[in-house]
C-alpha positions in Angstrom: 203.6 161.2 107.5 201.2 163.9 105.7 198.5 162.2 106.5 199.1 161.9 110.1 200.1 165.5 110.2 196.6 166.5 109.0 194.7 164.5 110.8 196.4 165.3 113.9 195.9 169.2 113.2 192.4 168.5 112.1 191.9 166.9 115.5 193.6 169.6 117.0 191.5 172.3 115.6 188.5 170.0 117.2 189.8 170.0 120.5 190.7 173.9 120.0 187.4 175.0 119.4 186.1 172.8 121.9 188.0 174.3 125.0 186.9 177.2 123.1 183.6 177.2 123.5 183.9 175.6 127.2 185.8 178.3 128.0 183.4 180.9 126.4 179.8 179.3 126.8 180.5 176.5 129.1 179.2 174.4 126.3 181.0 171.0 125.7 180.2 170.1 121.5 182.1 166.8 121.6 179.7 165.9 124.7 176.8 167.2 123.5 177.0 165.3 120.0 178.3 162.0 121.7 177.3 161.7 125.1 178.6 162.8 128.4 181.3 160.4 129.0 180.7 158.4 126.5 183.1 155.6 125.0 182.8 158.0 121.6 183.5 161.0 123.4 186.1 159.8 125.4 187.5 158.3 122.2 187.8 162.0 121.1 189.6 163.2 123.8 191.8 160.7 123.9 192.4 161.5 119.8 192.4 164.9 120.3 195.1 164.6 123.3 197.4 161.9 121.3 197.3 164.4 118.3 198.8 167.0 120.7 201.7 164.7 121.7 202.2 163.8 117.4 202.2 167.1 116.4 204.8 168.3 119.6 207.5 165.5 118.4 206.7 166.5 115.3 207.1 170.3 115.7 210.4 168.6 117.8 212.3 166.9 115.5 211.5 169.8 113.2 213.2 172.2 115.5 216.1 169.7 115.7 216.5 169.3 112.3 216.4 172.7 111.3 218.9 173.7 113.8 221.3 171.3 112.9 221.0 172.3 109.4 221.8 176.2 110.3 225.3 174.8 112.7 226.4 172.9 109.2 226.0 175.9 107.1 
């Protein structure tokens, strides 16, 4: 499960930046390296958007464990 945890924050980070820079420059990295709509780009954003659903159940079940941990004690 580590290794799905970083790879989903390193893909996360990606995306991060990404919207970052469209936001700030209106300059899309992930397009301009692959392609505008691409099968590689849209690979990447469908990565990038799975890896924000992991890391949410993640963070989830987290959240759940820790609070039934705190009722116990």
């Amino acid at each position: 499960m580590k290794t799905l945890d970083v790879i989903t924050r390193i893909l996360l980070i990606v995306g991060g930046l990404n919207w970052g820079l469209v936001g700030v420059a209106k300059f899309d990295l992930v397009a301009a390296l692959f392609g505008q709509g691409t099968f590689l780009a849209n690979t990447v954003y469908t990565l990038v958007g799975i890896s924000a659903i992991a890391q949410l159940l993640m963070y989830a079940r987290s959240a759940t464990a820790a609070q039934t941990n705190s009722v116990r004690t």
